[in-house]
C-alpha positions in Angstrom: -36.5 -176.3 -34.5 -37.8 -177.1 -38.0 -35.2 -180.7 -37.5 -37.2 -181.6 -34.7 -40.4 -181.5 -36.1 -39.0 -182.9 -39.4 -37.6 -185.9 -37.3 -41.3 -186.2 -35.4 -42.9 -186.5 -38.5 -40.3 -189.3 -39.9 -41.2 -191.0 -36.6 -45.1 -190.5 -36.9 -45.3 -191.5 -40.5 -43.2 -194.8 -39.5 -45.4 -195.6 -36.8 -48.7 -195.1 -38.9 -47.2 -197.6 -41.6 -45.5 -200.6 -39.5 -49.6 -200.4 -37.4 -51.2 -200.7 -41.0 -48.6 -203.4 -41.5 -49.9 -205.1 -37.9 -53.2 -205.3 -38.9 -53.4 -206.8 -42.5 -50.7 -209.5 -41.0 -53.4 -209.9 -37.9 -56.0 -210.1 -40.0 -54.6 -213.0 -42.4 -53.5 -215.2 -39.7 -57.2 -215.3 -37.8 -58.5 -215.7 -41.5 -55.9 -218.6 -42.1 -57.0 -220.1 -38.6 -60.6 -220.2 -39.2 -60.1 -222.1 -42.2 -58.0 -224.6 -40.3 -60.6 -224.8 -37.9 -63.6 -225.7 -40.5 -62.6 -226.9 -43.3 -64.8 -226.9 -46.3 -68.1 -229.1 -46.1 -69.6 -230.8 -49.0 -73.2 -230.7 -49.5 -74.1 -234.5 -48.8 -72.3 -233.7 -45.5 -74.3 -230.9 -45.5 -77.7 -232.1 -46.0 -77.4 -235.1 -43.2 -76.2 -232.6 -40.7 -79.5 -230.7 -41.6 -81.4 -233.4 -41.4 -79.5 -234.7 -38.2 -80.9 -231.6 -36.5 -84.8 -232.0 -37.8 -84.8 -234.9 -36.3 -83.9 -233.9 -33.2 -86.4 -231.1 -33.3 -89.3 -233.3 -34.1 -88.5 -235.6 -31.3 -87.9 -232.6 -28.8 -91.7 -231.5 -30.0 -92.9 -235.4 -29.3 -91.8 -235.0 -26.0 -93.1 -231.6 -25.1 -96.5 -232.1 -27.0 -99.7 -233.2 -24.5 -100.2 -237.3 -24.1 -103.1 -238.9 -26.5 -106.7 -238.3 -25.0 -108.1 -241.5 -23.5 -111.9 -242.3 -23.7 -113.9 -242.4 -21.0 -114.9 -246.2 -21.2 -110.7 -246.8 -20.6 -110.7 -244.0 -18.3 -113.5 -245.8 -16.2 -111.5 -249.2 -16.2 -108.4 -247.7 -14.8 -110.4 -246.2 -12.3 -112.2 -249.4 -11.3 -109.1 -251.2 -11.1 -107.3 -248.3 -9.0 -110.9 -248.9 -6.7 -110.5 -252.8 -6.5 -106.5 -252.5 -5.7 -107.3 -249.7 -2.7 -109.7 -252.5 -1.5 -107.6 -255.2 -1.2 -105.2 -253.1 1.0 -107.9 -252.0 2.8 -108.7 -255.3 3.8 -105.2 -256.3 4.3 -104.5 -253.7 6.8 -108.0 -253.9 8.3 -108.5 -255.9 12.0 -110.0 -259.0 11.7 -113.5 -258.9 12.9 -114.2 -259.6 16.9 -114.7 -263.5 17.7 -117.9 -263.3 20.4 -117.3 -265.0 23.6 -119.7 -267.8 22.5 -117.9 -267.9 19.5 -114.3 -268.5 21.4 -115.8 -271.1 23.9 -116.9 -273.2 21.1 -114.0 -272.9 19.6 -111.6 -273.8 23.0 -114.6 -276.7 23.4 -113.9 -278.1 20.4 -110.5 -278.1 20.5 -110.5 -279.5 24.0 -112.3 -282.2 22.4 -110.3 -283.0 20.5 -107.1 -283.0 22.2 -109.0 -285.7 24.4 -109.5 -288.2 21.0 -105.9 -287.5 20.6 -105.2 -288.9 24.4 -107.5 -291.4 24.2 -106.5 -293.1 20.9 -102.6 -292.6 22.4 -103.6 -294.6 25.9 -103.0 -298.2 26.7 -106.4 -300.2 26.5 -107.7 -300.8 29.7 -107.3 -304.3 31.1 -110.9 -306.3 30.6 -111.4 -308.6 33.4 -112.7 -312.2 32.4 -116.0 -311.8 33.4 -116.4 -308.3 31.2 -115.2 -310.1 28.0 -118.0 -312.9 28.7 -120.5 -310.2 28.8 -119.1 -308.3 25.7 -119.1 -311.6 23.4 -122.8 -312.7 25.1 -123.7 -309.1 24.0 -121.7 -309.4 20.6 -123.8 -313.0 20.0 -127.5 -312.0 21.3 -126.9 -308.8 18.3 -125.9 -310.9 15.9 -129.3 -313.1 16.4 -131.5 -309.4 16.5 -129.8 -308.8 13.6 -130.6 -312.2 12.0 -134.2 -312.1 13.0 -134.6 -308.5 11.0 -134.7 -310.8 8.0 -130.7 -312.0 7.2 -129.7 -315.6 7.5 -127.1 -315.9 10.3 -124.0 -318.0 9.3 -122.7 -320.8 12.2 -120.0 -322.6 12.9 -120.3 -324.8 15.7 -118.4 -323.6 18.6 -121.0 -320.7 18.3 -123.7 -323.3 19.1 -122.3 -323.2 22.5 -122.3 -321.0 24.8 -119.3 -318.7 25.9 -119.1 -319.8 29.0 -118.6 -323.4 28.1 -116.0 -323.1 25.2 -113.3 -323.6 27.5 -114.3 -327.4 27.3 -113.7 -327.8 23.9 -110.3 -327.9 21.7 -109.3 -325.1 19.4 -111.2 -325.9 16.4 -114.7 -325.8 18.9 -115.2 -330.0 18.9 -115.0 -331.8 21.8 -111.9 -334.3 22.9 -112.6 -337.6 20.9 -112.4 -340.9 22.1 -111.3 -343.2 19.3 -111.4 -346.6 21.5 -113.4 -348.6 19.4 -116.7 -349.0 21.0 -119.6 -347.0 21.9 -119.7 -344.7 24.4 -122.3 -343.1 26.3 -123.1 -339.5 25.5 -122.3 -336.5 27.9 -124.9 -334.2 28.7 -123.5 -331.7 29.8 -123.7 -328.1 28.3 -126.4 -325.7 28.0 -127.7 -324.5 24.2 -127.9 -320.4 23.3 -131.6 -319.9 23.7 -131.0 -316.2 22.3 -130.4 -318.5 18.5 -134.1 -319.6 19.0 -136.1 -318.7 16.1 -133.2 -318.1 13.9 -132.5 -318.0 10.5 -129.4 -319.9 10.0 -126.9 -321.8 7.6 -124.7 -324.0 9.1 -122.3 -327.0 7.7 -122.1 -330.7 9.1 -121.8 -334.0 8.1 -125.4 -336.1 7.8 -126.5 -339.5 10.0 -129.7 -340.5 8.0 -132.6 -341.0 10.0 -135.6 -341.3 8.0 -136.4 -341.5 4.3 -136.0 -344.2 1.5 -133.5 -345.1 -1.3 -133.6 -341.6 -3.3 -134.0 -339.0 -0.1 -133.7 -338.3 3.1 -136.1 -336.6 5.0 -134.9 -336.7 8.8 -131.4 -336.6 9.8 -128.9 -335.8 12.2 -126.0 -332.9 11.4 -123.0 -333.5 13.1 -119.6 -331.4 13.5 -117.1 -333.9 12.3 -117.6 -337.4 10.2 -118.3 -340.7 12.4 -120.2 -338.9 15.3 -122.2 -341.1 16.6 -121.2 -344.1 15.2 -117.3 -344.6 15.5 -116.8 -342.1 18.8 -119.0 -340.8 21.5 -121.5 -338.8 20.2 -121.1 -335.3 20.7 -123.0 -333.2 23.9 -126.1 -332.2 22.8 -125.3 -328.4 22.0 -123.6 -330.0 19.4 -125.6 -332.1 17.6 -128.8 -330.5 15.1 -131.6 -332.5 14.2 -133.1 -331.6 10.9 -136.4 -332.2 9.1 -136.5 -331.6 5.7 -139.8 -332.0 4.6 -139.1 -332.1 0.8 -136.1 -334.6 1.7 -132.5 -334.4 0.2 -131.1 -336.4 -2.0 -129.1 -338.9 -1.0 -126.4 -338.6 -3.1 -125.7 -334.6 -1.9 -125.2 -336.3 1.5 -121.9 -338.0 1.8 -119.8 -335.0 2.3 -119.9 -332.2 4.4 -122.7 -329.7 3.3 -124.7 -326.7 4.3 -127.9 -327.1 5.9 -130.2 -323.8 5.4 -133.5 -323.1 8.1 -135.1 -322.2 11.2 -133.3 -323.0 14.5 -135.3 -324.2 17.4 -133.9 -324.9 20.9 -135.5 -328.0 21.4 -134.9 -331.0 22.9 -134.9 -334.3 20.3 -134.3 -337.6 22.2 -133.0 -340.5 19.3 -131.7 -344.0 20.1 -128.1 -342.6 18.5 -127.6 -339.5 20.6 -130.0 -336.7 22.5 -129.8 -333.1 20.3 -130.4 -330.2 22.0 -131.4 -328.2 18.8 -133.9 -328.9 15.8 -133.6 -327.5 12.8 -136.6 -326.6 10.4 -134.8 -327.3 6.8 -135.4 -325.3 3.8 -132.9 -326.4 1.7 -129.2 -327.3 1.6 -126.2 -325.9 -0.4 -122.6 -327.4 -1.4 -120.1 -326.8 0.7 -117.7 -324.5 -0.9 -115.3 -323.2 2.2 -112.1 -325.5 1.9 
């Protein structure tokens, strides 16, 4: 008996030492492992890590603290401008006003108007007959003498000494066919003058057949359309011959080429040994002729 418990106590005793044994070894190795793990830091190391972390704090506080307080003149203008930006989509999205139905049919007038312009400017002309153009260019020619008797000075050539109806009887520059055979021929009488050019104010160009006057001027002559009328050729009908008086006279050396003569037109009849005129011309003055 006294072996057994001797031999329990050997094994106790054993067992008490080898777990005192465990531990300090245990407790080494988790000391050596921790060092391992974090080694020694040095104080500069130190001190940024420290820092490091203020930093982060402060800006953690920036962002948790409460915005800056805005004043109430900033306040206002944010407010406006919210205001002004709701308006505009208000607007935006809004229906646009009701057009009245007097409104709308002026509108569909006016644009049936205008598609019409559009169709008429896109037509062919309408064919004038012969007898409509007469009347348009008698019309053209008694508004041009209204116009003249307001006060303006109407400019002639001579084709529009005669009228429309006749200028079929003349050649394309408005004189008549000449006869070149040498000797004189009688004068045709035919055509009728415009009386709506009575009373007119006009400037007209020609060549001058002295009538009356002395060696410096001339105070009565004939204006014809083309040079030797008169004299070389038949003289022209009497629509197309003027007879002027020029009270003050002209001089004679202004008068051997073609020149204006400026006055009042008369359709009169002026009976002359050369030719018969069928209008008179009440000369103020004449002018070089400058239209070569």
């Amino acid at each position: 008996m006294k072996k057994q418990l001797l031999i329990l106590f050997v094994v106790a005793t054993s067992l008490v030492v080898s777990l005192a044994s465990f531990k300090e070894d245990n407790t080494n190795n988790i000391a050596q492992e921790t060092t391992q793990k974090f080694p020694n830091v040095s104080a500069e190391q130190k001190q940024k890590a420290e820092s490091k972390i203020a930093d982060n704090k402060n800006i953690e506080q920036d962002a948790t603290q409460a915005p800056p307080k805005v004043s109430a003149e900033q306040k206002q203008k944010v407010e406006s401008k919210i205001a002004d930006n709701k308006n505009i989509e208000k607007d935006a999205t809004q229906t646009p006003p009701k057009v009245s139905t007097e409104q709308k049919q002026k509108v569909e007038s006016k644009i049936a108007d205008n598609k019409n312009i559009e169709q008429d400017a896109t037509q062919t002309p309408p064919k004038v007959s012969a007898e409509q153009k007469q009347k348009a260019e008698n019309k053209n020619d008694q508004n041009k003498a209204v116009d003249n008797k307001k006060g303006g000075v109407l400019q002639l050539d001579w084709i529009d000494l005669i009228p429309k109806s006749e200028r079929n009887q003349f050649n394309a520059q408005g004189m008549p066919v000449q006869n070149h055979s040498g000797s004189a021929a009688k004068q045709s009488l035919a055509g009728k003058v415009r009386q709506d050019l009575n009373g007119s104010s006009v400037k007209i160009p020609g060549f001058v057949i002295p009538l009356e006057g002395d060696a410096n001027k001339v105070t009565e002559f004939l204006l014809v359309p083309y040079f030797g009328a008169c004299i070389h050729v038949p003289p022209p009908p009497p629509n197309q011959i003027v007879y002027v008086k020029l009270p003050k006279g002209a001089p004679v050396q202004q008068l051997w080429d073609v020149i204006y003569v400026v006055g009042k037109l008369k359709t009169v009849t002026m009976s002359h040994e050369l030719a018969e005129t069928g209008y008179m011309l009440e000369g103020t003055s004449i002018e070089e002729y400058d239209d070569y």
